[in-house]
C-alpha positions in Angstrom: 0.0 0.0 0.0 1.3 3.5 -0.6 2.8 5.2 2.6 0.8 8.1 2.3 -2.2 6.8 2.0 -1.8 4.3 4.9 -0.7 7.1 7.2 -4.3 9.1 6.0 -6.5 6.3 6.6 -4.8 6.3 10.0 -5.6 9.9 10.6 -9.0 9.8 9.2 -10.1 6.9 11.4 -8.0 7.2 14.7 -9.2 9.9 17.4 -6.9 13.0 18.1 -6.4 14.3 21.5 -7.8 17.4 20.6 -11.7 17.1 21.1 -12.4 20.4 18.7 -10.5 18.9 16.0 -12.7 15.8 16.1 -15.7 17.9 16.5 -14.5 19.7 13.3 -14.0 16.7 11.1 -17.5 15.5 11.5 -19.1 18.5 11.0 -17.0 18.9 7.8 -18.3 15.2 7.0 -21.9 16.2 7.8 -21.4 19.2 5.6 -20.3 17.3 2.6 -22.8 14.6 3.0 -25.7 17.3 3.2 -24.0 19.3 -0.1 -23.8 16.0 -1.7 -27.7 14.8 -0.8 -29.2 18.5 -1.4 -27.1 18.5 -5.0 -28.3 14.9 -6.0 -31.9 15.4 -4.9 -31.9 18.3 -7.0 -30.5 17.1 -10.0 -33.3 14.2 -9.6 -36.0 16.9 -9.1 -35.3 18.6 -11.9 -35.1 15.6 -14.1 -38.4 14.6 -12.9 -39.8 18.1 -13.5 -38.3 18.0 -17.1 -39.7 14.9 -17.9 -43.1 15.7 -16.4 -43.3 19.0 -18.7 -42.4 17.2 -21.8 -45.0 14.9 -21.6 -47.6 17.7 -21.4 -46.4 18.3 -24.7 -46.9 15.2 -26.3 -50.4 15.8 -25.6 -50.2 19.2 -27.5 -47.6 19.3 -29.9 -46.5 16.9 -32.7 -42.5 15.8 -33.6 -42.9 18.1 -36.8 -44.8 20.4 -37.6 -45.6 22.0 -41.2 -46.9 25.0 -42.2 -46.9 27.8 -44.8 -44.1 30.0 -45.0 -46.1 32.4 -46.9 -49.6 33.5 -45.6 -52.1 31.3 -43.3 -53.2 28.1 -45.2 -51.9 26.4 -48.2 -53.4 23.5 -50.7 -52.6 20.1 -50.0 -51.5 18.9 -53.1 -49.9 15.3 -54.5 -46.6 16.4 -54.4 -46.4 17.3 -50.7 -48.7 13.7 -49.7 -45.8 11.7 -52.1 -42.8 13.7 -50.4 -44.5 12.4 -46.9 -45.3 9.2 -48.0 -41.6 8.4 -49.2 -40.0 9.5 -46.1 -40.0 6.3 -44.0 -39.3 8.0 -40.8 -42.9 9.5 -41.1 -45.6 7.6 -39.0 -48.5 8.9 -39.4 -49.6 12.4 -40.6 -52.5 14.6 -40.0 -53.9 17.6 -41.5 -54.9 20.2 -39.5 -56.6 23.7 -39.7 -56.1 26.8 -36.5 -57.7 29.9 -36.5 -58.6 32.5 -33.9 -62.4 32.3 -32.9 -64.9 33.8 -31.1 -66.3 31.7 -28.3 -70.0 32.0 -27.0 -72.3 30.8 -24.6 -74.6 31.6 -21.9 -74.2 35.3 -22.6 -69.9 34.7 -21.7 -67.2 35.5 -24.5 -63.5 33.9 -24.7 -61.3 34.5 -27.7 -59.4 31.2 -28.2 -58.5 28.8 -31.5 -60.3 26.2 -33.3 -58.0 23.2 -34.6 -59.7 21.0 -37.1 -58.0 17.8 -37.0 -58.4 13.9 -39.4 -59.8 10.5 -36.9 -56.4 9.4 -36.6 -55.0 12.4 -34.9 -55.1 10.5 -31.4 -51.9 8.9 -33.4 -50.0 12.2 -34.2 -50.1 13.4 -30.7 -51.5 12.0 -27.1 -54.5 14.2 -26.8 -56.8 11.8 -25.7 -54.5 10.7 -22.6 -54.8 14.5 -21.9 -58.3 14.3 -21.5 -59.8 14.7 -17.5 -63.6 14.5 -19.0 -65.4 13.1 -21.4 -64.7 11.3 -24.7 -62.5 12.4 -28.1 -64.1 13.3 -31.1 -65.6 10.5 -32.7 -66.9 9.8 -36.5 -70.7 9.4 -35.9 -71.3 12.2 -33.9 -71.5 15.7 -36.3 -70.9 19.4 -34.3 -68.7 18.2 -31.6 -66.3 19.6 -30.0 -63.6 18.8 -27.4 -62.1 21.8 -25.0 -59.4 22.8 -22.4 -60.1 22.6 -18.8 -59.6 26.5 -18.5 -61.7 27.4 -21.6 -64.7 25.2 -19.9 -64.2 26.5 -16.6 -64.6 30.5 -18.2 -67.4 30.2 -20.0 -69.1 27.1 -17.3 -69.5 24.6 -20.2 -70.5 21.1 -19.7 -69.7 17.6 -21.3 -73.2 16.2 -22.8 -75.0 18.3 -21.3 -77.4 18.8 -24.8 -78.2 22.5 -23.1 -77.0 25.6 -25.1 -74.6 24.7 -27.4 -71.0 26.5 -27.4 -71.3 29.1 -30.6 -68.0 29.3 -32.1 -67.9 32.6 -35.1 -65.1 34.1 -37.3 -65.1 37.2 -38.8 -66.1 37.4 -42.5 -63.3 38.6 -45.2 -63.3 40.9 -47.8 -63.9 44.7 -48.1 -66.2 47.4 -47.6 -68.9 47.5 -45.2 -70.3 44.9 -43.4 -73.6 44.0 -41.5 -72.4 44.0 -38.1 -76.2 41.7 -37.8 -74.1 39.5 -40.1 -70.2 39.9 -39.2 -69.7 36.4 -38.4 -69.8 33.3 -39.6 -71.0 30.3 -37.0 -71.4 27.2 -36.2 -72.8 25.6 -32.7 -71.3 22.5 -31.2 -71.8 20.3 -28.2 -68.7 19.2 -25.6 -68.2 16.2 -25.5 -64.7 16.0 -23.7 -62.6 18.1 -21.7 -58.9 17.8 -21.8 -55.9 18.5 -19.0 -52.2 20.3 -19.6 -50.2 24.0 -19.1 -52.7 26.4 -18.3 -51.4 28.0 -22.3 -52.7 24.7 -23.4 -55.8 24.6 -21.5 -57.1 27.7 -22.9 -55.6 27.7 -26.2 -57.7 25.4 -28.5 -61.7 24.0 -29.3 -60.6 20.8 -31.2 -63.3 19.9 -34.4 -63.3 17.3 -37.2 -61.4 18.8 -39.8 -64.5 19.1 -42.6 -66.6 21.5 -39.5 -64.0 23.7 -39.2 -63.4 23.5 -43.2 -67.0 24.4 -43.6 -66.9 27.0 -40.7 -63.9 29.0 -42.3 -65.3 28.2 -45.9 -62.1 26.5 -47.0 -61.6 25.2 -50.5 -60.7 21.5 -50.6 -57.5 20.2 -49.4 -57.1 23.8 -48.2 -55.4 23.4 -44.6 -53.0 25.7 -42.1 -50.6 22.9 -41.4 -49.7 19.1 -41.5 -48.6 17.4 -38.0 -46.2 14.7 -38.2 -45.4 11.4 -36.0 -42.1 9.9 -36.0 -40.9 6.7 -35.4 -37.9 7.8 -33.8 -38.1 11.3 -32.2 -34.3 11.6 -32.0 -33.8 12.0 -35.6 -36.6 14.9 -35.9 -33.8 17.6 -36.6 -32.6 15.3 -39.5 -35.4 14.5 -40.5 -37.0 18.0 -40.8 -34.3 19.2 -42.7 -34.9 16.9 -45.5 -37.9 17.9 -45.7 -37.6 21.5 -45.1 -35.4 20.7 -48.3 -37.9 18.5 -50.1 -40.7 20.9 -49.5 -38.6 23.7 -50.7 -39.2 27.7 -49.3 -43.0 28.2 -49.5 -43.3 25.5 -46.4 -41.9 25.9 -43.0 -41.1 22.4 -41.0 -40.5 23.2 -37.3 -39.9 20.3 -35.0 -41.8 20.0 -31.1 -38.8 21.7 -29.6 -37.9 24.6 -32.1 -42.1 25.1 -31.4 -41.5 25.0 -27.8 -37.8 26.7 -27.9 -38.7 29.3 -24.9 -40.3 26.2 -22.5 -37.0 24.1 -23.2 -34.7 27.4 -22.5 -36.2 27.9 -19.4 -36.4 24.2 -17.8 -32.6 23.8 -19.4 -31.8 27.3 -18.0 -33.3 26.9 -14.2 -31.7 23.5 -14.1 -28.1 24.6 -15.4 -28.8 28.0 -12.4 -30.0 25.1 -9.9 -26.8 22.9 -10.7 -24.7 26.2 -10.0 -26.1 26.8 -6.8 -26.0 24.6 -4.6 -22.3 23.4 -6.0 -21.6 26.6 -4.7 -23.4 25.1 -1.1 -21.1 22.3 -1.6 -17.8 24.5 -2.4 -18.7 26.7 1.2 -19.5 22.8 2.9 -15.6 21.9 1.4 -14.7 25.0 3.7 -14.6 22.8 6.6 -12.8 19.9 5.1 -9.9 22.4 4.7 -10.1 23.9 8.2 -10.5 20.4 9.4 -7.3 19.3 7.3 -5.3 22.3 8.7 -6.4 21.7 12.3 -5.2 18.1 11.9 -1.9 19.4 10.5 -1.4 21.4 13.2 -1.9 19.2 15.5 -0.1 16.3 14.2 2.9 18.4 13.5 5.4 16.6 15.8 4.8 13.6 14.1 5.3 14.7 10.9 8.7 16.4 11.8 9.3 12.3 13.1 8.5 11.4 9.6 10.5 14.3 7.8 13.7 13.2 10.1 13.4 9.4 9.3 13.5 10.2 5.6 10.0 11.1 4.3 10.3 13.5 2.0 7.8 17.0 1.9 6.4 15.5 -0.8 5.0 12.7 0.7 4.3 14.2 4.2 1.7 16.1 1.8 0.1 13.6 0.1 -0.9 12.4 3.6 -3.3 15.1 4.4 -4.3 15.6 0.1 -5.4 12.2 0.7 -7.0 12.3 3.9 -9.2 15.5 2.5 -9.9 13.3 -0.9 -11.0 10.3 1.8 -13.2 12.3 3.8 -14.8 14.0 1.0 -15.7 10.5 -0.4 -17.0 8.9 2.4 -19.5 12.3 2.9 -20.1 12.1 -0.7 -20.8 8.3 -1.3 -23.1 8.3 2.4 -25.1 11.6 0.9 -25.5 9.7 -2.6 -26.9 6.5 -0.5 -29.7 8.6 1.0 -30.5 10.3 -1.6 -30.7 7.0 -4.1 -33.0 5.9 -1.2 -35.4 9.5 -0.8 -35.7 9.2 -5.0 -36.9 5.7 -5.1 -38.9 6.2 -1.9 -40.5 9.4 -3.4 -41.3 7.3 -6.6 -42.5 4.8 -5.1 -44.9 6.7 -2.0 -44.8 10.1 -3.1 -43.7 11.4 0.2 -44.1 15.4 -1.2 -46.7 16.5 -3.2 -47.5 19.1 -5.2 -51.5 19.2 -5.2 -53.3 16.4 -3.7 -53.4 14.2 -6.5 -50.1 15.1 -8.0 -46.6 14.3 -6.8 -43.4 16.0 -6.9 -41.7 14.4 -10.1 -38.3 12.9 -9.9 -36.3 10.5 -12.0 -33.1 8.6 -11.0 -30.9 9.0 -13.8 -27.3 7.7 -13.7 -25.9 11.0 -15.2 -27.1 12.7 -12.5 -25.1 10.5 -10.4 -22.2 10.9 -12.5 -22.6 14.4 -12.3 -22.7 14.5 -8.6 -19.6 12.2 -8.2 -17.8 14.4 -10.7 -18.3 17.2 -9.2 -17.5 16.3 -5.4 -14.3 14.6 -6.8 -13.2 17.7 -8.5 -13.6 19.9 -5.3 -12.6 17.6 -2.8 -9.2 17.3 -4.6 -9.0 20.7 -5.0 -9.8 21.7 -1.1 -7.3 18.8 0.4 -4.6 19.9 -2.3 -5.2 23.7 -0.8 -5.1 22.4 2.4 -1.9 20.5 2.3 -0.3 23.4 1.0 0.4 24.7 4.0 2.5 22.4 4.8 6.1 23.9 4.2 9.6 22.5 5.4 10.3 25.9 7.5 6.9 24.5 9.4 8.2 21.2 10.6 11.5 22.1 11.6 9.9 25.1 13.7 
């Protein structure tokens, strides 16, 4: 075994005279085993968090997304169905129409957006696991509609309830003047589900079959604002919308669900990078007290190592005692902080010990970067703090 270690594992586990310095080294362990557990948990948290937000948007986004680059609504022609239908990476696909609406009923208005969708949309994105009421939209029922929690909630609309219907209107084009008896053109539907997500999502959309809201905004047909896109691998969707972004040519802009979503993934990737910051800076201030503790022991232990320097050990070594004694005692803190925080994770998974509302826990997600991260990062500073610390050891010190 290699002297100085030996010599550290000594130190580390054998008593000192000195009560303080004892006193000193386990609160310095207790420190990094808290920085170490709060830095882990975090990590976890924030991975659960992440996680949890993105499947809210696999409820209202698609993997790509394509619409006009020019203008609201283009024609769905041959070309565009072939260049989809010889990309094997593609799914499924869905046309889709949005526009902004006027929402009406029991003498309450909302502005929101109707989104005319095909049956198999339920394969583009996971609506219908959003929904908290109710059914999807299905074939044999005509003037249907299905809503956002928040929408339902404004204007106190109910699923099947066959009382007034929900008026939906848009503004007639053209110029000159117009009735304002006759503004508007309408169309009345019945709820018949209610669906769950962000609060955005929730009062964002009216969903329709595709041919009501075709009718309701007098579109030609195969006249559409968009085309939504499943994948069958969602890793390739940067790839895979640039060749089609290059098949489709300029008039067509292909977006996939995170360049759609690019200020929600700043912000989670953001607050987790500022969270990761902070409380290695907690664990930097806990390393604090590994190098007092180291310097106290040096101290203290200073007659021995003048022993050591006159039997022939050389500075060198007489250092790497204490550089390894700080590296020890950081890993044992670490490694016992990493144990109970492995444990709170699953246990939280598992019993959801903290919660959120009352029917929703506090995500987390054991992931092993996380760990890796953690280790990395305790490793780094725990050197670095025992390496400052053993600095102070000088020959002019021991001879003194």
């Amino acid at each position: 075994m290699n002297f100085s270690l030996y010599i550290a594992k000594r130190y580390l586990f054998s008593k000192t005279s000195n009560n303080a310095i004892n006193i000193i080294t386990i609160i310095a362990s207790f420190g990094v085993i808290v920085g170490s557990l709060a830095l882990f948990i975090i990590l976890s948290g924030f991975s659960g968090l992440r996680t949890f937000s993105y499947s809210l948007l696999e409820a209202s986004d698609p993997d790509i997304k394509i619409t006009s680059a020019k203008g609201k609504s283009f024609v769905f022609t041959k070309d565009v169905a072939q260049i989809l239908q010889d990309n094997p990476s593609i799914l499924a696909s869905s046309k889709i129409i949005e526009e902004r609406v006027f929402l009406e009923h029991n003498d309450k208005n909302e502005i929101a957006f109707i989104k005319g969708v095909q049956d198999n949309y339920t394969e583009i994105t996971n609506i219908d696991d959003a929904l908290s009421v109710g059914n999807w939209l299905e074939k044999e029922y005509l003037n249907t509609a299905v809503v956002g929690r928040t929408i339902a909630i404004k204007l106190s609309l109910g699923v099947r309830s066959f009382g007034q219907p929900l008026s939906i209107m848009v503004p007639k084009g053209g110029t000159g003047f117009i009735s304002p008896n006759n503004a508007f053109y309408k169309t009345n539907v019945q709820i018949v589900g209610l669906y769950s997500g962000t609060e955005e999502f929730e009062s964002k959309f009216v969903y329709l079959n595709l041919e009501e809201a075709q009718n309701l905004l007098r579109f030609k047909e195969n006249q559409i604002t968009g085309l939504e896109l499943k994948l069958s691998d969602v890793l390739k969707s940067d790839e895979i919308a640039n060749q089609l972004q290059d098949s489709l040519g300029k008039n067509f802009k292909v977006q996939t669900k995170e360049q759609l979503n690019s200020v929600f993934y700043k912000v989670i990737n953001t607050e987790n990078f500022v969270s990761y910051l902070i409380f290695t800076l907690i664990v930097i201030i806990a390393l604090f007290n590994v190098i007092g503790a180291i310097i106290m022991m040096i101290i203290d232990k200073k007659n021995n190592l003048k022993t050591l320097f006159n039997l022939g050990v050389s500075l060198k070594e007489i250092k790497q005692i204490f550089v390894f004694q700080g590296f020890l005692l950081t890993l044992f803190g670490m490694f016992l902080g990493l144990i109970i925080g492995i444990i709170l994770v699953f246990l939280q998974k598992q019993f959801s010990l903290f919660m959120i509302t009352e029917s929703l826990a506090y995500p987390v997600e054991f992931k092993l970067s996380n760990l890796l991260i953690v280790i990395c990062t305790i490793t780094a500073l725990g050197f670095i703090a025992a390496k400052i610390a053993s600095s102070r050891i000088s020959k002019e010190f021991i001879e003194r």
